[in-house]
C-alpha positions, 0 to 999 in steps of 0.5 A: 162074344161066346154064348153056349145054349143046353136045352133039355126040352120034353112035352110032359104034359099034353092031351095026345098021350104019344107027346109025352116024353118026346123032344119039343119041336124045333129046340135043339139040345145044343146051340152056340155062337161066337163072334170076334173082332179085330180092329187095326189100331195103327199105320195105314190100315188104321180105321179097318176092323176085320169080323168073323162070326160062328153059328151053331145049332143042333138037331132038333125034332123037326116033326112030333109023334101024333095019334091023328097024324100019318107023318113020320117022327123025324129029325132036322139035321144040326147045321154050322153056319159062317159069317164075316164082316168087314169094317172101315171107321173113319172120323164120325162115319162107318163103313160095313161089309156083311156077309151071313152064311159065307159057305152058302150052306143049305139048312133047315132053320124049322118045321111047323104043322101046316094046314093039318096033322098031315102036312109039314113045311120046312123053312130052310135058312137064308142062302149067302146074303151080303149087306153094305151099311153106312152109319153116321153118329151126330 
């Protein structure tokens, strides 16, 4: 599975005039996934599949310019993500290994104004996380 994201996103319109014209917040201009599986059809590894998964994000405004504000205009950086899966299928059941940001990258995922035009908090992204789920079909 491939998805590509272009998003030319500007503020054309606000009651601050210094907005016009800039980025919108948090939207980066290019994005992107891609996720593959392999499964093994045959022998004794019959049942495993085996996933890899690829994320992107571009830069994007993390903060915008502001005639009430003192906060500088600036930038969250793009970041690459990796995330694996490991599979095992058997009869009615399925056996699942995930495990997202497999680099254990530090990133922002966004920003937002809080509490005032003078305070800014950053959300980074969740740090390596890993998952086990069985699932049973009736």
């Amino acid at each position: 599975m491939l998805g590509y994201g272009y998003t030319d996103a500007h503020i054309t319109q606000d009651l601050d005039p210094r907005r016009v014209g800039a980025r919108t917040q948090n939207v980066p201009r290019h994005n992107g996934n891609l996720w593959t599986r392999y499964d093994v059809a045959g022998g004794a590894l019959r049942g495993l599949g085996f996933g890899l998964g690829l994320v992107y994000s571009g830069e994007r405004a993390g903060t915008l310019p502001a005639s009430n504000s003192t906060l500088p205009v600036l930038s969250l950086p793009s970041y690459f993500r990796i995330d694996a899966g490991l599979y095992y299928v058997a009869r009615r059941y399925e056996l699942t290994a995930r495990v997202v940001n497999l680099r254990d990258e530090f990133y922002y995922e966004s920003s937002s104004a809080l509490g005032g035009a003078n305070q800014l908090q950053l959300r980074p992204g969740a740090p390596r996380a890993a998952t086990l789920s069985l699932r049973c079909k009736f």
